[in-house]
N, C-alpha and C positions, 0 to 999 in steps of 0.2 A: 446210078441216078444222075440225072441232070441238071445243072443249076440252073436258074432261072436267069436270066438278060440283065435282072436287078441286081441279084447278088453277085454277080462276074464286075458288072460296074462298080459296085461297092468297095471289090477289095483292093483297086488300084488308090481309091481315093484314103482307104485307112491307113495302108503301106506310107505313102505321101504324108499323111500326120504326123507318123511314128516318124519319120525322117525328121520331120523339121521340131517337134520335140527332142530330140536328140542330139540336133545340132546347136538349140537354144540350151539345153543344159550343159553342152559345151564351150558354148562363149559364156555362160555363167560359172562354170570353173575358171577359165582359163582369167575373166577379171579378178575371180576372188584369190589365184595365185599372184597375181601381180599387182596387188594392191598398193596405192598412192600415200605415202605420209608427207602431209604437209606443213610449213608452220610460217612461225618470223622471227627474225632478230630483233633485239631494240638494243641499241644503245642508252646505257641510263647513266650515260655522262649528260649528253644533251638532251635526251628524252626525243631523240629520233631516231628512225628505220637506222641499222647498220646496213649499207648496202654494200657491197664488194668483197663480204667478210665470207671465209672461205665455210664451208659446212659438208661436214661428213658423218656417212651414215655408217655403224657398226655394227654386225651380227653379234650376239651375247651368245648363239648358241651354240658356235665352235669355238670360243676363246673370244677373241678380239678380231674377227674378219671384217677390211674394211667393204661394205655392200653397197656403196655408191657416195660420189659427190658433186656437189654444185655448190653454184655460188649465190648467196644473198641479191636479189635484185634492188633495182631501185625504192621499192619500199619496202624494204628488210625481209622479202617474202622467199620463199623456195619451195620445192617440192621432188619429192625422193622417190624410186619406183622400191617397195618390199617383195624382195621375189620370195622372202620367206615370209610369210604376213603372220605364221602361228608363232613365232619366236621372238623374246625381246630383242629391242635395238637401242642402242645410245647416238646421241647426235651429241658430235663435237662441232663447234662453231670456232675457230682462229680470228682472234682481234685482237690486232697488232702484235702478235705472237706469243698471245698469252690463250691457253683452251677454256673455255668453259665447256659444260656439259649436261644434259638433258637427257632425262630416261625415258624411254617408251617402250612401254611395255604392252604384253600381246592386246592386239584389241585399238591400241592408240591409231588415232587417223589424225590428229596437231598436237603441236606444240609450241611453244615457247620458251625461247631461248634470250635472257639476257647479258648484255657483256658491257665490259668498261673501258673509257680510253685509259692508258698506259703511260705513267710517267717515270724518272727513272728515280726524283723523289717527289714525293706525297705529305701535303702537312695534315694532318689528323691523325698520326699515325702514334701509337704509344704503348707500352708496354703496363697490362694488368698485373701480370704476377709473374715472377721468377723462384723458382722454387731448385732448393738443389737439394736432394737427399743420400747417405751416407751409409753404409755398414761396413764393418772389416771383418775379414776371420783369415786370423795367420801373420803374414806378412803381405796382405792384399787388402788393398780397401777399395769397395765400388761406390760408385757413385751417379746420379742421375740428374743432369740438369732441364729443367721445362724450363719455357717461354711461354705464354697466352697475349698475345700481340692484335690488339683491336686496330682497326682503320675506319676512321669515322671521319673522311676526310669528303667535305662538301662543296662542291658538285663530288658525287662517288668518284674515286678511281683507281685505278691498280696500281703499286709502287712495284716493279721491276728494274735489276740491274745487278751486274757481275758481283754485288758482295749486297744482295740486297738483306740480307741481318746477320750481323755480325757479335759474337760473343769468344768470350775467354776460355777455357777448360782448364786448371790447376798444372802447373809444373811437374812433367811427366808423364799426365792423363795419355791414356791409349783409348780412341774411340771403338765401340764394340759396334752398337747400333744408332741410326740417327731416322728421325721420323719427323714428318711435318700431316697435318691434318688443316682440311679447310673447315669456314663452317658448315654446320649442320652435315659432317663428313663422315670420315671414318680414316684411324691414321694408314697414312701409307711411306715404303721407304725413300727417305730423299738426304742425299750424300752432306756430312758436314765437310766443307773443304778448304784443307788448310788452306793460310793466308801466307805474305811473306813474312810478317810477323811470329815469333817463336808463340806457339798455344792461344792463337787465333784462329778464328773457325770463320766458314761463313755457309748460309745457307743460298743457295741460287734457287728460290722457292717463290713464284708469284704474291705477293699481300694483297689479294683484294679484299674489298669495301666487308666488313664484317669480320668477325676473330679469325684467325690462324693461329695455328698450337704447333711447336717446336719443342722434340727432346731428345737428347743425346745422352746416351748411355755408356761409361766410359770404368776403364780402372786403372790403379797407377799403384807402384811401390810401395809400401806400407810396413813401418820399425815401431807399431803402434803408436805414434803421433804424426802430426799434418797438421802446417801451419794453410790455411787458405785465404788467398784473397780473389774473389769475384770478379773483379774489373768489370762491375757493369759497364756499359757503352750505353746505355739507358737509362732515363728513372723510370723506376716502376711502382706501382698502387702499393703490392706487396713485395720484399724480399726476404723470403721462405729457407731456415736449414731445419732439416727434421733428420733424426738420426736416433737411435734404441736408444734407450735409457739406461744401458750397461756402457754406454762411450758418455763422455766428457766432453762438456763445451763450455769454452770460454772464449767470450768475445774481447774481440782486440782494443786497440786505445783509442778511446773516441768515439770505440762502435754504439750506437742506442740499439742493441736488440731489447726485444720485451720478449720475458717466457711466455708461454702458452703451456697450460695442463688439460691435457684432453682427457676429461670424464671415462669414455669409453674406449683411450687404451693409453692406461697406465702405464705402458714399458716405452712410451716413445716421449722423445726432448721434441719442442716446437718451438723454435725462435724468429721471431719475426719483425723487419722492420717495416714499418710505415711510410708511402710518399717518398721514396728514397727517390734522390738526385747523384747524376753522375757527378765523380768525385767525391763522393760522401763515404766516410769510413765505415766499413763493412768487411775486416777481415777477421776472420776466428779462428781460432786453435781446437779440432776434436784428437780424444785418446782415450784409448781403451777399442776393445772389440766387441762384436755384437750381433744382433739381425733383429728387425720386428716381426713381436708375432703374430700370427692371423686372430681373428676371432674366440679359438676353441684355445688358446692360450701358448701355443708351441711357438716353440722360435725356431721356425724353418724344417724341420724333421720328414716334412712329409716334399718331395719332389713334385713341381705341379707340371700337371698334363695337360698337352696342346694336342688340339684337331689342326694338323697340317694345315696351311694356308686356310682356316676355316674362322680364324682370328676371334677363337672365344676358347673357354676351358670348363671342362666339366669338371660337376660332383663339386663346387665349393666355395664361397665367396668372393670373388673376382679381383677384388680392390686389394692393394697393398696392406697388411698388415688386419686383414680380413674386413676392411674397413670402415667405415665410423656413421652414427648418425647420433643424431640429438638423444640426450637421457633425459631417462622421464622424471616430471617434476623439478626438476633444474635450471635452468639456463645456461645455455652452449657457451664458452668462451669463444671457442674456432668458428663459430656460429658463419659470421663473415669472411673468412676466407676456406670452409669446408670444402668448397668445387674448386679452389685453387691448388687445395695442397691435396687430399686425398679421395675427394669423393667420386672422381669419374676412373680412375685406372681401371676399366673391368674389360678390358679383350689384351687376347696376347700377340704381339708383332711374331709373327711365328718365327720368320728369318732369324728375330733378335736369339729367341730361346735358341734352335738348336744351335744356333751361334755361338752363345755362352756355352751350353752344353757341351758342345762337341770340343769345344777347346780344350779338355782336360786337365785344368790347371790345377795347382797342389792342393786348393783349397776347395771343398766337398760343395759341388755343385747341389746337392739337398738342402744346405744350411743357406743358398743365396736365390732359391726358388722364391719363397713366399714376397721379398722385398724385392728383387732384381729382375728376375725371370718374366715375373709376372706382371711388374710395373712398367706398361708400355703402354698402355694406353694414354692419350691425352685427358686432361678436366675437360669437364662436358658442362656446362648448366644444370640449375638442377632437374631433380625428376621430373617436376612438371612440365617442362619442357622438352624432358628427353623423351618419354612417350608417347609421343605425338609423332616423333621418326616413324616413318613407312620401314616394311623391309627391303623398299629400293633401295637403302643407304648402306648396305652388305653389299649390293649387286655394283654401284658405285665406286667401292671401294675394290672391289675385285679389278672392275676395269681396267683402273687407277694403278692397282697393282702389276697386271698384262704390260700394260701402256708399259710402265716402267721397265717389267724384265723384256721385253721385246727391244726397248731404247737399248740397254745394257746389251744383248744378244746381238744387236746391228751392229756396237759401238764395240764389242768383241771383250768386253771387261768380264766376261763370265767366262767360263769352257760350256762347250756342247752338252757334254755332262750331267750339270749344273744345270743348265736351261731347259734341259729336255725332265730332271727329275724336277724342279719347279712349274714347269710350263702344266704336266699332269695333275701338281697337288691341286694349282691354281683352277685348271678343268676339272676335274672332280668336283672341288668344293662350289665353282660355280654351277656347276649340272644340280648340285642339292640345294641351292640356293633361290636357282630357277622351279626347280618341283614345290618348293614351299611355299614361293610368291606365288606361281598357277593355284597353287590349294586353296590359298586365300583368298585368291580373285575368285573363284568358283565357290 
């Protein structure tokens, strides 16, 4: 059979559609892989564009890959090519060599990023609560120092510099773990380092504008007593000792501590002073041995279990000493300082555990779980404010984590070993991290 003159003309013209449909839905993949994230800096010192400040783009979906950089223009603007556009990214901003950081997660086309000038001191700068908590068992006594260090300094700025906070650790303390968290963060590790000073520390840790939380985890010799003195370098709102109510405390000459009896756990001492000023007498004597116990009333018996780099623990109440909230029909004593001393410890600094763990020292790692192990987390605000956290602030803190063992891995302070069996917990736990933020979003 023969086609007709019409249908032979026809089919060069439908071929010719079929092409240039083809090639149209090819430059429509080819933009939606290389998709634009754009945004601006502001500077909220002056409340103008940061222009020159450096900005960099990070893959979240192979660890910490950097995917591209530029530089803030004249009006704090920039724009980033995503050659992965299905996968989150973090954008670091550098000002004056201090990072902030902004998550974007799949989907983001802006954002914003703000940052502060940099000074090396800062006046608004003060310390809410210093808490140091206690147990022994044996000839070991551990110990846990926090800091909650607010900067409410106006115009906003950062306080950075070579010993930018600086504290004491007791005569003979050996530091195990040390942590600092920003706000609205999640804690991450960052080095206490000695000073020239014998049992002076210091943290080389940015303050900006809003709380940063500081704790050092530490143990020292122990003949069942310990004379201690603090050396604040600070006054603080509260100065917090808390320790089982199987040890003994007695405060020193001149010291004003006020007890504290917490309703909801009876086995633990809480001493606390007020509005303390440096130079104010604040040394005490604890003795005897001890642990607090969680919730269900044991003192330590059960060893607590960490998710690798996953910085939370299952199957159990997370807070030290299984920990605390208001009793019913009563009124709280600890009421006002509950988020200082006990109520946010709930994730575990993974490094810190197997740390302790693995050290095998004389004294039974089970009996120093529920107080030591597990108390690594900084105080948070209270709940009503904590719920309001996204789950970007896991993925955040992972970063923060990378960032850090990658610094360590260049700077060769780790073995290959070490980096490479860290580097996979760290990718793991953020690959589950990423599946449950995408769940959400969808």
């Amino acid at each position: 059979m023969r086609l007709s003159p019409t249908s032979e003309q026809a089919r060069p013209v439908r071929s010719s559609g079929i092409v240039r449909c083809l090639i149209f839905l090819l430059c429509i993949c080819g933009t939606a892989s290389a998709q634009t994230l754009t945004g601006t800096v502001t500077n909220a010192t002056t409340n103008k564009p940061a222009s020159g400040d450096d900005v960099v783009l990070l893959s979240l979906s192979q660890g910490m890959q950097e995917a591209g950089r530029t530089t803030a223009d004249a009006k704090g603007s920039f724009s980033l090519k995503l050659d992965d556009g299905s996968g989150p990214h973090l954008v670091r901003v550098i000002h004056q060599g201090v990072t902030y950081h902004r998550m974007a997660p799949p989907g983001t086309t802006s954002v914003e990023v703000q940052v502060y000038d940099v000074a090396k001191k800062v006046i608004g700068i003060g310390v809410t609560a210093d808490v140091m908590r206690f147990q022994a068992q044996g000839n070991e006594l551990q110990g846990i120092r926090l800091f909650a260090v607010n900067n409410t300094s106006n115009p906003p700025r950062t306080q950075m510099n070579d010993q930018n906070f600086e504290f004491y650790l007791p005569d003979g303390a050996t530091v195990d773990q040390a942590m600092a968290m920003t706000a609205g963060g999640q804690p991450i590790n960052s080095s206490a380092v000695p000073q020239k000073e014998k049992n002076r520390y210091a943290f080389i840790f940015p303050l900006r504008p809003g709380e940063t939380q500081f704790q050092v985890a530490f143990h020292m010799p122990y003949q069942g007593q310990a004379s201690i003195n603090p050396r604040a370098l600070y006054g603080a709102q509260h100065f917090v000792v808390m320790l089982p109510k199987t040890m003994h405390f007695t405060a020193g000459q001149g010291a004003s501590f006020q007890s504290m009896q917490d309703p909801q756990q009876s086995d633990a001492v809480v001493e606390v002073i007020s509005n303390s000023t440096v130079g104010q007498p604040m040394d005490f004597t604890i003795a005897g041995t001890g642990a607090l116990a969680d919730s269900s009333g044991s003192s330590g018996g059960a060893q607590a279990s960490a998710e690798v780099g996953g910085g939370g623990t299952v199957g159990r109440d997370n807070r030290p000493g299984g920990g605390l909230g208001p009793p019913i029909d009563a009124p709280d004593p600890l009421e006002k300082y509950r988020w200082y001393i006990l109520g946010g410890f709930a994730v575990v600094l993974t490094a810190g555990a197997i740390y302790i763990v693995g050290r095998q020292r004389t004294v039974s790692v089970a009996n120093i779980a529920p107080a030591d192990v597990e108390v690594v987390k900084l105080p948070r605000p209270p709940k009503s404010k904590a719920e309001v956290r996204s789950s970007s602030m896991l993925l955040d803190a992972l970063k923060e984590e990378l960032f850090q063992l990658e610094l360590e891995h260049k700077q060769g302070s780790i073995s290959q070993k070490e980096y490479e069996k860290a580097k996979a917990a760290l990718d793991q736990t953020l690959e589950r991290a990423l599946k449950r933020n995408t769940a959400k979003v969808t």
